[in-house]
Backbone as a printed PyTorch tensor [residue, N CA C, xyz], in Angstrom:
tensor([[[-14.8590, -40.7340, -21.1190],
         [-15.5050, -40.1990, -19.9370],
         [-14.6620, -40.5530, -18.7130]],

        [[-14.6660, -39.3460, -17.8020],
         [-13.5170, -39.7050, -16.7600],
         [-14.1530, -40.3160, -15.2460]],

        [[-14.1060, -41.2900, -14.6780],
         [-14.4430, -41.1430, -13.4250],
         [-14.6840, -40.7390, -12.5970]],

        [[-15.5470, -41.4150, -11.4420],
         [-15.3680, -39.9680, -10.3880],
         [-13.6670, -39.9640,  -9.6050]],

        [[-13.2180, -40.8440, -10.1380],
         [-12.0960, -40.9160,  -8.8960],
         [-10.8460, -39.7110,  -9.7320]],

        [[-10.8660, -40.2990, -11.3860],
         [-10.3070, -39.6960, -12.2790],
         [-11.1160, -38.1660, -11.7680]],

        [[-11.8150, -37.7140, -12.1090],
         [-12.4800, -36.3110, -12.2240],
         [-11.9760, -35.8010, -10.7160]],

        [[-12.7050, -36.3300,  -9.3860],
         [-11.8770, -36.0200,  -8.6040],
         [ -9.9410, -35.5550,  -8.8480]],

        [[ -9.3040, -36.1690,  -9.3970],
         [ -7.9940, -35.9760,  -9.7170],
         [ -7.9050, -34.6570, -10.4270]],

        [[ -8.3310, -34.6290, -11.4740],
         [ -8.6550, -33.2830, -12.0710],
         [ -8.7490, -32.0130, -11.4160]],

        [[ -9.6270, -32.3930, -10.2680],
         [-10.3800, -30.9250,  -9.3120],
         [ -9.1940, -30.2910,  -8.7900]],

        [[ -8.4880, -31.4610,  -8.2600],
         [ -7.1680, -31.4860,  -6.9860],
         [ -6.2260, -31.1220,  -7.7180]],

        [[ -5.9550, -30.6850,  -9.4540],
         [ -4.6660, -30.6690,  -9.9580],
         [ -4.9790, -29.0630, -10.5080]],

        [[ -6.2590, -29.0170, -10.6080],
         [ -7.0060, -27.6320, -10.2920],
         [ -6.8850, -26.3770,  -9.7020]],

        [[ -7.1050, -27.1450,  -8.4860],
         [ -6.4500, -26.9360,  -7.4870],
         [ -5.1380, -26.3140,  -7.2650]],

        [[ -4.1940, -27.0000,  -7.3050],
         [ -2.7890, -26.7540,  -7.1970],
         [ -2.5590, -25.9900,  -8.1300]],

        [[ -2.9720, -25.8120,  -9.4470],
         [ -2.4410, -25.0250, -10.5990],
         [ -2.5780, -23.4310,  -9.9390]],

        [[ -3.4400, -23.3630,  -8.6480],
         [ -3.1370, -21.8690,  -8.1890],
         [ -2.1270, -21.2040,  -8.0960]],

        [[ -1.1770, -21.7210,  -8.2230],
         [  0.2290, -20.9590,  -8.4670],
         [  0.0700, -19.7290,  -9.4850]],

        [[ -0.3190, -20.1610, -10.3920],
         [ -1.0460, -19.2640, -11.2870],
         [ -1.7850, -17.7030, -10.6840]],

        [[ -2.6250, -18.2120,  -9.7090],
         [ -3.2250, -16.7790,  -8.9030],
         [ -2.0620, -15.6250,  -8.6780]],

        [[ -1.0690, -16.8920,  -7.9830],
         [ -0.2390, -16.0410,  -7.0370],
         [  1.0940, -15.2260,  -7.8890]],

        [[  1.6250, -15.8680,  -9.0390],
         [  2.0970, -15.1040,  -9.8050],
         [  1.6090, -13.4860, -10.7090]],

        [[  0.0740, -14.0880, -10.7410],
         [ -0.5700, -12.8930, -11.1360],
         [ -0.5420, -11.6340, -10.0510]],

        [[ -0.8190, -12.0040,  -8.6160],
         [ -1.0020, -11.0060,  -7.7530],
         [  0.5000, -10.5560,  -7.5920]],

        [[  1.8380, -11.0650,  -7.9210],
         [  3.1620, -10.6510,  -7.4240],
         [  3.4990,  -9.8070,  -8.8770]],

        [[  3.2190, -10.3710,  -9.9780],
         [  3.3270,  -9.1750, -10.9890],
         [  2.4600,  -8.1440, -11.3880]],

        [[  0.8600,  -8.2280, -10.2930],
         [  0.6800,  -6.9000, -10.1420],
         [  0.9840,  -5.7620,  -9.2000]],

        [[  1.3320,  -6.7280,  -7.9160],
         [  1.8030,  -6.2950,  -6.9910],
         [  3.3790,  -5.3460,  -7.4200]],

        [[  4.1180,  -5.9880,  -8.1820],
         [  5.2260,  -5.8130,  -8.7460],
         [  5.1630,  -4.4090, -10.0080]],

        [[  4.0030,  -4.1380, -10.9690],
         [  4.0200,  -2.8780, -11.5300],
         [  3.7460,  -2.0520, -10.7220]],

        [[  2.7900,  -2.5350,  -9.4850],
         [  2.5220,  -1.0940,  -8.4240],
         [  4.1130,  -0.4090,  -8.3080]],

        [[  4.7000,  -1.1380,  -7.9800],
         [  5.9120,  -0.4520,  -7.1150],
         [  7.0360,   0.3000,  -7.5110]],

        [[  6.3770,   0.1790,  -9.2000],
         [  7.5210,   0.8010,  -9.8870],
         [  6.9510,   1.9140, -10.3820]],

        [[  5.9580,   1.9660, -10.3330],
         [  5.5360,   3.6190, -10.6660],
         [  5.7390,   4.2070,  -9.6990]],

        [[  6.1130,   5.8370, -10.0710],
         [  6.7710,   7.1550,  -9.0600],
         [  5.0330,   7.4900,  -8.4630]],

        [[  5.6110,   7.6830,  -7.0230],
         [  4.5630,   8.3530,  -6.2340],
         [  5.1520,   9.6220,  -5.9780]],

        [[  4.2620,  10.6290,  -5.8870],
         [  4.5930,  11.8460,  -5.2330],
         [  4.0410,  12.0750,  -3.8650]],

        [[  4.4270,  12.1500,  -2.9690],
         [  3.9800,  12.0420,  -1.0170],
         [  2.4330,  12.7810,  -1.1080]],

        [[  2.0710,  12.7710,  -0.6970],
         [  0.4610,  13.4830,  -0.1710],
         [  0.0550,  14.6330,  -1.0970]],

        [[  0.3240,  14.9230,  -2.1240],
         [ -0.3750,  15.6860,  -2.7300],
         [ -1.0820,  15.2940,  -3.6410]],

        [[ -2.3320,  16.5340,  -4.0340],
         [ -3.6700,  15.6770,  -4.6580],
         [ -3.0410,  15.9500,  -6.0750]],

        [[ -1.8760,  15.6750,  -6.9350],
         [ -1.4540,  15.8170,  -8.1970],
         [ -1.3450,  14.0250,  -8.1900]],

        [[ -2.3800,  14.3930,  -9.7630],
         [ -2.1940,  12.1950, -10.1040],
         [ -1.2140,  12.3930, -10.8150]],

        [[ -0.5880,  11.0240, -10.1750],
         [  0.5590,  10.6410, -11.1120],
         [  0.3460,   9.1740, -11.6950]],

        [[  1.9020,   9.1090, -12.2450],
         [  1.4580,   7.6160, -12.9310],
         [  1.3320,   6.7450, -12.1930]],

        [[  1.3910,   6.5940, -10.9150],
         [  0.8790,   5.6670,  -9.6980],
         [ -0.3300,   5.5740,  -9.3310]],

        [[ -1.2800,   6.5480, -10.0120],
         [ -2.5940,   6.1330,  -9.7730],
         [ -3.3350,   5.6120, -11.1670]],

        [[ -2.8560,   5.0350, -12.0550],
         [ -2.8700,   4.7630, -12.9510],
         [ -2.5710,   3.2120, -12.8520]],

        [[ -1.8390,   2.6600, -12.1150],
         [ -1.7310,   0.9090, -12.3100],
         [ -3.2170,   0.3470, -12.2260]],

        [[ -4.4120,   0.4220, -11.7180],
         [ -5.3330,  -0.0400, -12.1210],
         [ -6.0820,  -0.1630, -13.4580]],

        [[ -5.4910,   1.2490, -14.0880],
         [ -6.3800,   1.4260, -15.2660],
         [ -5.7000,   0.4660, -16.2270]],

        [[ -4.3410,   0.2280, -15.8820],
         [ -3.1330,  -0.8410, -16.8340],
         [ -3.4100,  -2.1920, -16.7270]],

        [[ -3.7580,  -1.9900, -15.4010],
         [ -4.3690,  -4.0230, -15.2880],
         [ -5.7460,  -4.0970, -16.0950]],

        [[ -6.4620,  -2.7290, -15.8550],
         [ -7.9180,  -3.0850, -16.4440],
         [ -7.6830,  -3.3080, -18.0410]],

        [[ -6.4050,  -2.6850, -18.4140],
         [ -7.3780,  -3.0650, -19.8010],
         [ -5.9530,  -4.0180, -20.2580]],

        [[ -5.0140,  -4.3800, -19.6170],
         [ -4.2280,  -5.6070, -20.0840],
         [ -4.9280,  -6.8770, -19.9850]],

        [[ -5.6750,  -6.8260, -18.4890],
         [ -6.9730,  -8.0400, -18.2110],
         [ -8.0130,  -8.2430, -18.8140]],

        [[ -8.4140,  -7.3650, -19.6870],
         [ -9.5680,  -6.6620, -19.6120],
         [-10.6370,  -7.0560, -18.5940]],

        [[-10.9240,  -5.9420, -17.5720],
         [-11.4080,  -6.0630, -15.9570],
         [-11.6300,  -4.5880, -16.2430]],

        [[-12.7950,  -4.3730, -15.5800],
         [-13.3970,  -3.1330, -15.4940],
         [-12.5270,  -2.2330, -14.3300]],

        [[-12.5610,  -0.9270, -14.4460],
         [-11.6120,  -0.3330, -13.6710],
         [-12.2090,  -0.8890, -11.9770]],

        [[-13.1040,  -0.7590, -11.3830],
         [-13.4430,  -1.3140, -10.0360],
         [-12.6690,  -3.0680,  -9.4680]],

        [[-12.4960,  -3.7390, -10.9620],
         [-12.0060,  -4.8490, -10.6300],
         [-10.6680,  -5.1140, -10.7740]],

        [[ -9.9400,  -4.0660, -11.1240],
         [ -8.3200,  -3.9780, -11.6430],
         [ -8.2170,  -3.4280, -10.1480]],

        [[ -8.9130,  -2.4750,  -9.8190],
         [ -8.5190,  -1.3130,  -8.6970],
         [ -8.3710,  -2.6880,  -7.4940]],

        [[ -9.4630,  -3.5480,  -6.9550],
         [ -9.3980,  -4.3910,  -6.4480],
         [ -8.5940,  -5.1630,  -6.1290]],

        [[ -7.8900,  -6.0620,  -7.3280],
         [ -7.2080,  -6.6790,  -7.8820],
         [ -5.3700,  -5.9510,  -7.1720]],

        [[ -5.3940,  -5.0200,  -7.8680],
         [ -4.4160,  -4.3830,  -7.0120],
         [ -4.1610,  -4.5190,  -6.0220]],

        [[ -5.2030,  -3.9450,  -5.0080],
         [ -5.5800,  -3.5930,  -3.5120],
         [ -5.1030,  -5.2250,  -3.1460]],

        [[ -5.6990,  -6.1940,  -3.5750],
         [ -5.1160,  -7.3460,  -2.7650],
         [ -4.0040,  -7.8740,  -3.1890]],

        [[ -3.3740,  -7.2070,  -4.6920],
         [ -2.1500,  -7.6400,  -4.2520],
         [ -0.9710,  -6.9200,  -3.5940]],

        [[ -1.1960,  -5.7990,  -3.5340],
         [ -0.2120,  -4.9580,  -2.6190],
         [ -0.6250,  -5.5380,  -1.1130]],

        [[ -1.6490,  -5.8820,  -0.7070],
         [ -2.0390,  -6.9480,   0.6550],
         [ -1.4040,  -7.6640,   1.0130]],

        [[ -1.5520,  -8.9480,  -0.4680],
         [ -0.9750, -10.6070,   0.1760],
         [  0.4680, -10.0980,   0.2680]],

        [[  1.0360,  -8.9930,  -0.3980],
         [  2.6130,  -8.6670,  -0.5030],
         [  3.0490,  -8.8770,   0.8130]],

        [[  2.0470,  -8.0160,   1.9880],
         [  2.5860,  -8.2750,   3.1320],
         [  2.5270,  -9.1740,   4.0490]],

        [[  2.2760, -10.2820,   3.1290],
         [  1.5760, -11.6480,   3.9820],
         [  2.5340, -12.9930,   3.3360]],

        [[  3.5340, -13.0730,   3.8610],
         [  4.4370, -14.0940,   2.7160],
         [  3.8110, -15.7780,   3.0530]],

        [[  3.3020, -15.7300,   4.2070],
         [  3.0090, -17.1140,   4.5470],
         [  1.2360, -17.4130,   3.0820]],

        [[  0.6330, -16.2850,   3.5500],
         [ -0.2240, -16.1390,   2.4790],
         [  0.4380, -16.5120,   0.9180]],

        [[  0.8470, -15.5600,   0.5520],
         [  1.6300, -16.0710,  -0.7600],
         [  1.9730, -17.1040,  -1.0090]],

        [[  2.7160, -17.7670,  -0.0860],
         [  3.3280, -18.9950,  -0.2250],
         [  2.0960, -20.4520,   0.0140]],

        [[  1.1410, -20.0390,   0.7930],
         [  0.1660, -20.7400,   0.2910],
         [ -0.9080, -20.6390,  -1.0260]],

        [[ -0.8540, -19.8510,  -1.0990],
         [ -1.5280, -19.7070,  -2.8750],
         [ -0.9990, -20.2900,  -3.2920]],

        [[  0.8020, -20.5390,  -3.7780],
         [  1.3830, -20.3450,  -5.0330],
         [  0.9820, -21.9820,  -4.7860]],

        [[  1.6020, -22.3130,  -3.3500],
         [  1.4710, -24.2360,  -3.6690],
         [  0.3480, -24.7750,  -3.8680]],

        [[ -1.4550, -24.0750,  -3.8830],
         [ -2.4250, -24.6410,  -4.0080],
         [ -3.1350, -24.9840,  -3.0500]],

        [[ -2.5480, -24.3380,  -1.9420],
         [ -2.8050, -24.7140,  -0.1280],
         [ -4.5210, -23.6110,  -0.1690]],

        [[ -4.1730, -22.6120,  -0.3480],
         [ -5.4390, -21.5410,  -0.3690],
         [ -5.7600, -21.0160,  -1.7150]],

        [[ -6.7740, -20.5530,  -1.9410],
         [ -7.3400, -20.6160,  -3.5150],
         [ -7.3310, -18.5620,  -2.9970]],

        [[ -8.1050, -18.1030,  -4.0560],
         [ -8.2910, -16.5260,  -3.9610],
         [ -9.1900, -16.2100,  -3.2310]],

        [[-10.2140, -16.7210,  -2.9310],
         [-11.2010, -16.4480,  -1.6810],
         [-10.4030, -16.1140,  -0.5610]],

        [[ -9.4960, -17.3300,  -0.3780],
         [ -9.1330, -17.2190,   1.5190],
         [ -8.2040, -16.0240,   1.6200]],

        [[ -7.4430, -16.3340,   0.0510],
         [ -6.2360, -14.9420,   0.0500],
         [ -7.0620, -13.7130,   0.0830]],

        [[ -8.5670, -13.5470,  -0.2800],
         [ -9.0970, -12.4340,  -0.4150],
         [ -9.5640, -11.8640,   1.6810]],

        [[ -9.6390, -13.2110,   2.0800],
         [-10.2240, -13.4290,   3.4110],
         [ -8.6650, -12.5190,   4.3630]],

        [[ -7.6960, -13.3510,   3.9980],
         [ -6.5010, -12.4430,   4.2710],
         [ -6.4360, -11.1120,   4.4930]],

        [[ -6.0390, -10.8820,   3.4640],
         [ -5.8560,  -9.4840,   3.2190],
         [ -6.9800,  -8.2320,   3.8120]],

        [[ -8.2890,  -8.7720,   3.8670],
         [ -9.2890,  -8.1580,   4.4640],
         [ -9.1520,  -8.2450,   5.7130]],

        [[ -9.0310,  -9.3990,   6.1740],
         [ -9.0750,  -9.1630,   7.8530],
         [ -7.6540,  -8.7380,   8.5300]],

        [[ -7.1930,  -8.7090,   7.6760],
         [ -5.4920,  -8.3360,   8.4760],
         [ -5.2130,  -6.6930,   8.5760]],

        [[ -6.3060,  -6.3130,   7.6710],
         [ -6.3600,  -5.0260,   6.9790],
         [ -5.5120,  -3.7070,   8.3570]],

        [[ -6.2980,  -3.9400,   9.2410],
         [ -6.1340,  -3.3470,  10.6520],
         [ -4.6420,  -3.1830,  11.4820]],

        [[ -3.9760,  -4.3120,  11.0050],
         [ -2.8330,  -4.8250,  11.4940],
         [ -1.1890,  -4.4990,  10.6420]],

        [[ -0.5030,  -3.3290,  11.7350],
         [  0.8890,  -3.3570,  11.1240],
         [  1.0630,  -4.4330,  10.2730]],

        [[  2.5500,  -4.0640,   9.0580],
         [  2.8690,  -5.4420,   8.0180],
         [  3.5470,  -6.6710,   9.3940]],

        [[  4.4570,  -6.3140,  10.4590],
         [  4.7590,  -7.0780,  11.2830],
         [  3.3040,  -8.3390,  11.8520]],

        [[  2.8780,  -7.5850,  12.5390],
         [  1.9470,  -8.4290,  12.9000],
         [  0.7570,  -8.8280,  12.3650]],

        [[  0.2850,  -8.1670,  11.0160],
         [ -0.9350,  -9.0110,   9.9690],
         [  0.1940, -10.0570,   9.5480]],

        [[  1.7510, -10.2860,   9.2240],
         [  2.4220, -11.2430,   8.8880],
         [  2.4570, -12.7530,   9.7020]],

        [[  2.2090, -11.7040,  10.7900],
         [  2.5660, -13.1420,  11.8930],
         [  0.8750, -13.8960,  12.3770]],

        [[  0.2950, -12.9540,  12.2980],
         [ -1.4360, -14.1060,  12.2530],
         [ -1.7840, -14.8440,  10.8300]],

        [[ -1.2370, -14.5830,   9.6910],
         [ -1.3320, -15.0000,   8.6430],
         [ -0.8220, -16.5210,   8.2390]],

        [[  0.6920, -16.5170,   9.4230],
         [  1.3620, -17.5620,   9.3480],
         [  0.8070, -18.4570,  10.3950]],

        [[  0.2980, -17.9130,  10.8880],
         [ -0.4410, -18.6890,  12.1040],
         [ -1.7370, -19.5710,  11.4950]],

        [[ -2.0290, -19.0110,  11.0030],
         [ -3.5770, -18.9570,  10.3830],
         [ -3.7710, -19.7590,   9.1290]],

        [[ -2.2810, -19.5970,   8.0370],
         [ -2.3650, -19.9890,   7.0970],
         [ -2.1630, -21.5850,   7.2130]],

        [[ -1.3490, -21.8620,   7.7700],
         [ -1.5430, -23.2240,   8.2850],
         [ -2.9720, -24.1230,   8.0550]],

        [[ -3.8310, -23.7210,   8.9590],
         [ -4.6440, -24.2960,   9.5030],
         [ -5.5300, -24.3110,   7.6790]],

        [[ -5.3180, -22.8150,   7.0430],
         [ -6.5890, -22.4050,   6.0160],
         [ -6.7160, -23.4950,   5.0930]],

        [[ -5.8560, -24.5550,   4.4700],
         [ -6.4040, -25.2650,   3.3530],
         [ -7.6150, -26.2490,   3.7640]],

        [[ -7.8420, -26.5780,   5.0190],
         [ -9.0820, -27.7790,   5.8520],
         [-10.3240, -26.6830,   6.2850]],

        [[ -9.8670, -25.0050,   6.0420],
         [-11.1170, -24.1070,   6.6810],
         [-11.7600, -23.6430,   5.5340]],

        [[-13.1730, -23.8000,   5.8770],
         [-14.0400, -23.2980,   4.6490],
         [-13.9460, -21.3960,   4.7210]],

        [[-14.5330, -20.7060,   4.0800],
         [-13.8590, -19.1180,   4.1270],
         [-14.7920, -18.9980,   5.3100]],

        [[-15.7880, -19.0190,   5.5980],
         [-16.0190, -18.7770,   6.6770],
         [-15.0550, -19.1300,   8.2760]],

        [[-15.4080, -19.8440,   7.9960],
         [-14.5340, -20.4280,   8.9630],
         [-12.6690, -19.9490,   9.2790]],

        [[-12.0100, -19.2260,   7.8650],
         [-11.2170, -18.7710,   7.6070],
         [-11.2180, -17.5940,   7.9870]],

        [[-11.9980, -17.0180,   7.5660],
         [-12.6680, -15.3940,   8.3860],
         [-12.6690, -15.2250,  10.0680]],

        [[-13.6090, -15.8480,  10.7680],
         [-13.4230, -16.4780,  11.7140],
         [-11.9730, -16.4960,  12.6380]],

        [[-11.2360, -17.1100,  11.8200],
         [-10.0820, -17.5620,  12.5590],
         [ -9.1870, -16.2480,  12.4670]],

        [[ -9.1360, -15.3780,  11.5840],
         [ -8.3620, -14.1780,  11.3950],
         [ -9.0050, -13.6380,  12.3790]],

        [[ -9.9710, -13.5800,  12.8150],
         [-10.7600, -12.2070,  13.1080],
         [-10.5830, -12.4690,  14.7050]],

        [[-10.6150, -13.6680,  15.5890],
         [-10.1180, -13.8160,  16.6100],
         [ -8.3010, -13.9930,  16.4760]],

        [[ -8.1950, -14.0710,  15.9930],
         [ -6.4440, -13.7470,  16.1240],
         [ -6.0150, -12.3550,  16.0410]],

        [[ -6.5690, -11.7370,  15.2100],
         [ -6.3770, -10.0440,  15.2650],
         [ -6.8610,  -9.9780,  16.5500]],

        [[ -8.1110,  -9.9790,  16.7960],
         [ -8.7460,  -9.3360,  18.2070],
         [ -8.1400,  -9.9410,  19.7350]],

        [[ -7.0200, -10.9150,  19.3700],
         [ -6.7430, -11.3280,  20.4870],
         [ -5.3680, -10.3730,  20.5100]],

        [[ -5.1140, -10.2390,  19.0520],
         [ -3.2640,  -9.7440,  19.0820],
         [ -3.7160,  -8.2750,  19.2310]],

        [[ -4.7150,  -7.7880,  19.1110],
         [ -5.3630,  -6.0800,  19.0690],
         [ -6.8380,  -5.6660,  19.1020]],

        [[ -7.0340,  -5.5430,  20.4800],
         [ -8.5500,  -5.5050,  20.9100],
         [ -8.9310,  -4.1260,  20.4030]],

        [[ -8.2370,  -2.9880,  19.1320],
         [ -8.9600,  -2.2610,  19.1950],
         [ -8.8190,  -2.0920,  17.2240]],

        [[ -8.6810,  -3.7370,  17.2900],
         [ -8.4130,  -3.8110,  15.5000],
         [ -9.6760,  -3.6700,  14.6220]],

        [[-10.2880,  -4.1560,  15.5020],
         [-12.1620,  -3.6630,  14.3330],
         [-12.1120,  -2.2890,  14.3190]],

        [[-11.6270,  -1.6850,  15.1980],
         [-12.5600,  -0.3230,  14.9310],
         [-11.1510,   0.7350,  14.2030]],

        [[ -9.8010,   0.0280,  14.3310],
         [ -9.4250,   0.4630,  12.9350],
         [ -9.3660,  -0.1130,  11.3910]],

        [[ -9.6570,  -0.7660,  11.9070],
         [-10.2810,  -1.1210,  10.4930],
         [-11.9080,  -0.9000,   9.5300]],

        [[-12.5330,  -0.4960,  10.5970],
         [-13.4090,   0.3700,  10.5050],
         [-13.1310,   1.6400,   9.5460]],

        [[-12.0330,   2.2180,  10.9100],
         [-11.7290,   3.6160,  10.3870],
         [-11.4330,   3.6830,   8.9420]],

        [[-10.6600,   2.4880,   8.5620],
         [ -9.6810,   2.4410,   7.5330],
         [-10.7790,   2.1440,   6.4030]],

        [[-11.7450,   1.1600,   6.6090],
         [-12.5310,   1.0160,   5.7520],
         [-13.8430,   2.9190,   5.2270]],

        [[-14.1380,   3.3700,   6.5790],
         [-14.4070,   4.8930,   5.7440],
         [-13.9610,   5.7040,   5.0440]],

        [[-12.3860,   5.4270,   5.4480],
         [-11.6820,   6.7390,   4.9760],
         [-11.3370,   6.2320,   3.3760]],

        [[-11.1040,   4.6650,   3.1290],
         [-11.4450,   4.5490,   1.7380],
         [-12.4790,   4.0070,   0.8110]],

        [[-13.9540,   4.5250,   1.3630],
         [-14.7660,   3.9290,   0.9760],
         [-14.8200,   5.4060,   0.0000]],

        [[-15.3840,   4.3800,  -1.7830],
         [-16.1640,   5.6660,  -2.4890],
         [-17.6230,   5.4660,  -3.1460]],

        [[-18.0770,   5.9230,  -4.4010],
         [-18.8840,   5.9500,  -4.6610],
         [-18.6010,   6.4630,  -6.3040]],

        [[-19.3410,   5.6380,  -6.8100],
         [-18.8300,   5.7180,  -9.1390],
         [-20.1990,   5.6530,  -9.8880]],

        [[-19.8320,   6.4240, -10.3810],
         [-21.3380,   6.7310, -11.3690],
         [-20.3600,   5.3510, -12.9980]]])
């Protein structure tokens, strides 16, 4: 039987083993990019298909592969993000907190509140992580909610 000090140790090595997350999100991030897109037309190609490949290599239901994706083509543009996952600094919540609130923000500047931000995230609970993105966007772009708004209608759906 392990201690609490031992068990504590455990949590914290736990912890750090997130490296693990972050390799997963860079080699899904990484099949996205190699499938051919064709520019704006409504013909599917095999680029709309990397979800259905994670879903059943993971096995993850297509809504949670599709997801899964979505944040890792995200943290892609967030290297300070990444680089805190991989060392165990932020777990998948905050990286999920990321990628959501930056959503609004060119890759330039969701990069540069991220690094700002990421700092501070391993001592911030997600709230509090949320929070801190959400006044840093709105200070770096007072009209970032309401594209991100936009951005959130135009890909919102609906699955039987």
């Amino acid at each position: 039987m392990l201690s609490d000090d031992e068990l504590i140790g455990v949590l914290a090595a736990a912890r750090r083993s997130l490296w693990a997350s972050a390799l997963e999100l860079t080699a899904v991030a990484g099949l996205g990019t190699r499938r051919p897109r064709t520019p704006a037309r409504r013909v599917t190609t095999v680029a709309d298909h990397v979800g259905d490949e994670v879903a059943a290599a993971l096995t993850l239901t297509c809504r949670a592969a599709d997801r899964l994706v979505s944040l890792a083509a995200g943290v892609t543009r967030l290297p300070a993000v990444t680089a805190a996952l991989a060392a165990g600094r932020i777990d998948m919540a905050k990286a999920i907190i990321f990628t959501d609130e930056l959503a609004g923000l060119g890759d330039v500047e969701a990069a540069a509140v991220a690094a700002l931000v990421a700092a501070d995230a391993p001592g911030l609970t997600p709230a509090s992580c949320a929070g801190c993105c959400t006044r840093a966007v709105l200070a770096l772009d007072p009209d970032a909610a309401r594209k991100r708004r936009e951005r959130a209608q135009k890909d919102a759906r609906v699955e039987c």
